[in-house]
MINU-151051 format. One line per 8 residues: number of its first residue (from 1); for each residue x, y, z of N, C-alpha, C, O. Coordinates in Angstrom, 1 decimal, padded with zeros to 4 digits, always signed. Example, Ala and Ser with C-alpha at 12.3 -4.5 7.8 and 13.67 -1.06 7.14 Angstrom:
BEGIN
1> +013.2/-005.7/+007.8/+012.3/-004.5/+007.8/+013.2/-003.3/+007.8/+014.2/-003.3/+008.5 | +012.8/-002.2/+007.1/+013.7/-001.1/+007.1/+012.9/+000.0/+007.9/+013.4/+001.1/+008.0
//
This chain:
BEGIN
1> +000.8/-001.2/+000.0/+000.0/+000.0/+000.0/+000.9/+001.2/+000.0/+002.0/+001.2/+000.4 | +000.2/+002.4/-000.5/+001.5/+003.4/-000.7/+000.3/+004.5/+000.3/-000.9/+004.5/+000.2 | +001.0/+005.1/+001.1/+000.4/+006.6/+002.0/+001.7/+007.6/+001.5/+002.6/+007.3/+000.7 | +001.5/+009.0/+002.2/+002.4/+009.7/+002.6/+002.3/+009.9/+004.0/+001.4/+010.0/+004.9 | +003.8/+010.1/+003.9/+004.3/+010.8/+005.2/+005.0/+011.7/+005.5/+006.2/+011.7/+005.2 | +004.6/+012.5/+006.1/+005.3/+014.1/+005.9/+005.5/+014.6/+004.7/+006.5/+015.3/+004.5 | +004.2/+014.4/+003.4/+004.4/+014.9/+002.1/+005.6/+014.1/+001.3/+006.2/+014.6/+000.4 | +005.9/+012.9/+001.7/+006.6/+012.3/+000.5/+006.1/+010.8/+001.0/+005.9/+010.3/+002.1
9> +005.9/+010.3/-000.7/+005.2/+008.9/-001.0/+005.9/+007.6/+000.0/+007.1/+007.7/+000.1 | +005.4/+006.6/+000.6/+006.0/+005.7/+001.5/+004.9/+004.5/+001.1/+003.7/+004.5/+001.2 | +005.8/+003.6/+000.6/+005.2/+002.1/+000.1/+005.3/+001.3/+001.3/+006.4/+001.4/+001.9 | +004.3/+000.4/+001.8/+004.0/-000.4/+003.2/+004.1/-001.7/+002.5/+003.3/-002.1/+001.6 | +005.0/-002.2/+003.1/+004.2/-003.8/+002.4/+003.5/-004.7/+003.1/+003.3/-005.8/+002.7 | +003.1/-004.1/+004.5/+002.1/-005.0/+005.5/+000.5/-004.9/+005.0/-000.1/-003.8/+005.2 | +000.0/-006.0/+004.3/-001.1/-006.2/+004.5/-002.0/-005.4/+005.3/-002.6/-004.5/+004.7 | -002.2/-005.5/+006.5/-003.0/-005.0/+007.6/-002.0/-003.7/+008.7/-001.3/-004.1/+009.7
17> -002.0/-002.6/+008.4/-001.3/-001.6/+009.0/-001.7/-000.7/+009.9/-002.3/+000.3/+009.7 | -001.1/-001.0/+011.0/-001.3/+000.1/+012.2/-000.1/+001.6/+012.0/+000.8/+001.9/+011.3 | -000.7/+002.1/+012.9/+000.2/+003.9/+013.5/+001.5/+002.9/+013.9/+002.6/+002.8/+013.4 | +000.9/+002.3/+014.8/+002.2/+001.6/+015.7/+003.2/+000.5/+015.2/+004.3/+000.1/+015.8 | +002.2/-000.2/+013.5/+003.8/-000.7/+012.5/+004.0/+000.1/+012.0/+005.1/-000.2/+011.5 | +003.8/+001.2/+011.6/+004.4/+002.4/+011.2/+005.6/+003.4/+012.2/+006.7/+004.0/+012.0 | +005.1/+003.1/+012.8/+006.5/+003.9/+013.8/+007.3/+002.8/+014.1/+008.5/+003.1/+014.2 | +007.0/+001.5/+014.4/+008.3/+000.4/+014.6/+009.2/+000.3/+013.2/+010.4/+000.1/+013.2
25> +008.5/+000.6/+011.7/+009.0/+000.5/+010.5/+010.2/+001.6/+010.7/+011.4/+001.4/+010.6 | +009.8/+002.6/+011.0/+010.3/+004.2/+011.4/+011.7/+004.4/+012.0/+012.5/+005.3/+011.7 | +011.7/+003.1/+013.0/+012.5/+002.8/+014.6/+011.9/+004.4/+014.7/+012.5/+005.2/+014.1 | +010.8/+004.8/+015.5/+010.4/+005.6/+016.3/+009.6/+005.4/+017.5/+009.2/+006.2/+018.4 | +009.7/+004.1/+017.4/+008.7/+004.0/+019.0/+009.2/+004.7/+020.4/+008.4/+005.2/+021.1 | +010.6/+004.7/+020.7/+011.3/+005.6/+021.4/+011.1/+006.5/+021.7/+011.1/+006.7/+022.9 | +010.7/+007.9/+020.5/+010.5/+009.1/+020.2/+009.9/+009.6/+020.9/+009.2/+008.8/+021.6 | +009.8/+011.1/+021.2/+008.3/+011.7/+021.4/+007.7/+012.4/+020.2/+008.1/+013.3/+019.5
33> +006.5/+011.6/+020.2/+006.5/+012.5/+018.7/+004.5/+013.0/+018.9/+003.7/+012.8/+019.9 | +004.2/+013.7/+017.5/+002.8/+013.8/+017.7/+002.9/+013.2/+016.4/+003.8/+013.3/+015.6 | +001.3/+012.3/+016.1/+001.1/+011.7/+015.0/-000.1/+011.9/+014.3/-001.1/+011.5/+014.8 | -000.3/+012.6/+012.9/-001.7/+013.2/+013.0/-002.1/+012.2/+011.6/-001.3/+012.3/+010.6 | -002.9/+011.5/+011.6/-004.2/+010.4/+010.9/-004.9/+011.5/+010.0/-005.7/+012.4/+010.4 | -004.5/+011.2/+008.8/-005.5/+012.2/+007.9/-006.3/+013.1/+008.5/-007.5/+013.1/+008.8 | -005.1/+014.3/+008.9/-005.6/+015.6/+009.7/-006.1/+015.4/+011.3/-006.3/+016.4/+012.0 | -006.2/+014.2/+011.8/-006.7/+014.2/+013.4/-005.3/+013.9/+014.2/-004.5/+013.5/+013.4
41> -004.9/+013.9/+015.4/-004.2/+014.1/+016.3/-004.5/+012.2/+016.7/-005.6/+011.8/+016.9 | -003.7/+011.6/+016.7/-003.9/+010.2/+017.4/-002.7/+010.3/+018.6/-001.5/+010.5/+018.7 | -003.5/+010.0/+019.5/-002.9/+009.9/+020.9/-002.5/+008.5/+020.6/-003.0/+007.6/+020.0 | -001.0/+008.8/+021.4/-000.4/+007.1/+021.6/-000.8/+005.8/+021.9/-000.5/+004.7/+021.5 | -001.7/+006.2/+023.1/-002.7/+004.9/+023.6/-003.5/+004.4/+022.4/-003.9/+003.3/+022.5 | -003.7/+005.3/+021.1/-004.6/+004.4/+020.2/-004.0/+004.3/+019.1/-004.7/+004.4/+018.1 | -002.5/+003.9/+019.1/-001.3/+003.5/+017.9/-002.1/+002.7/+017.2/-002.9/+002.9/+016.3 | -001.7/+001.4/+017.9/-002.4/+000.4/+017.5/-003.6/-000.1/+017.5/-004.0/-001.2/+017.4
49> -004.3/+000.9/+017.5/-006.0/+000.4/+017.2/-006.1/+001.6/+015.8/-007.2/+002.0/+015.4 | -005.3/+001.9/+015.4/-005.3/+003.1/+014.4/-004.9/+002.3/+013.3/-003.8/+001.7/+013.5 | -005.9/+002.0/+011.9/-005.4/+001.3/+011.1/-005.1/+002.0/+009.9/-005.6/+003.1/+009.8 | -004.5/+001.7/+009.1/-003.3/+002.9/+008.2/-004.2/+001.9/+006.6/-004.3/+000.7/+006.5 | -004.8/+002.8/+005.6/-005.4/+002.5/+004.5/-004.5/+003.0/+003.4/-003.8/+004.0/+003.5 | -004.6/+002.1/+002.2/-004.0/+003.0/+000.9/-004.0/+004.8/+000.3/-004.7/+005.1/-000.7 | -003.4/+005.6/+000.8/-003.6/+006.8/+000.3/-004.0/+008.0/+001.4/-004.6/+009.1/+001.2 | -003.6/+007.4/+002.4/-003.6/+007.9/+003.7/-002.8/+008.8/+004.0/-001.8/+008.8/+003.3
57> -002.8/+009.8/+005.0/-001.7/+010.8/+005.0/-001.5/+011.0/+006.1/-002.5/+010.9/+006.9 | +000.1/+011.3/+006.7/+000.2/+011.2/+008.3/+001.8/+011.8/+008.0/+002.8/+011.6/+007.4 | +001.0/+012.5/+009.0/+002.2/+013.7/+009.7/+002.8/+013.2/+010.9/+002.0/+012.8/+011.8 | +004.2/+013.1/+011.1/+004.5/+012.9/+012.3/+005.7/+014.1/+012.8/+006.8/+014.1/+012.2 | +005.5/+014.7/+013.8/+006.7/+015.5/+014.3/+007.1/+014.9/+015.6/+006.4/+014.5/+016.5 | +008.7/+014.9/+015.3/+008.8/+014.6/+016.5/+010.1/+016.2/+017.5/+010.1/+017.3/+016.9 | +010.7/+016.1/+018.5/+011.0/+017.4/+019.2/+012.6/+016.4/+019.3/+013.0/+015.3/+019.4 | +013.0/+017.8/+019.1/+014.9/+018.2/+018.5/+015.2/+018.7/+020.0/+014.3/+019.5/+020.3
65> +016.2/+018.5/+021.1/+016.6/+019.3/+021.8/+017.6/+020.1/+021.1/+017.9/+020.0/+019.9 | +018.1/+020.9/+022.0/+019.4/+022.0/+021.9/+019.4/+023.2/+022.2/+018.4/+023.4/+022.8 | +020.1/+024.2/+022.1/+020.0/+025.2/+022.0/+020.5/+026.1/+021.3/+020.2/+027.3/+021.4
//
């Protein structure tokens, strides 16, 4: 299945796709990040109950320290 992510094309080859194989695909589960589901905000508690469809679009930021 192909989505975007952060505005560039990303091909999945899992059948059945959550937020939460998406961020293990990532290595981001570590992160803090926000993850937003075709424009909505998905809180982490519902990674994996969040299922990721063909043509889907998802933003993820995550936070840089420094100064």
């Amino acid at each position: 299945m192909e989505v975007k992510v952060n505005g560039h094309s990303m091909e999945l080859s899992l059948q059945e796709a959550h937020i939460q194989h998406l961020m293990e695909h990532l290595q981001m589960t570590h992160r803090i990040v926000i993850v937003e589901h075709n424009g909505t905000i998905v809180p982490k508690h519902k990674y994996d109950a969040t299922p990721i469809m063909n043509g889907d679009r998802i933003e993820i930021v995550h936070f840089v320290g420094g100064g």
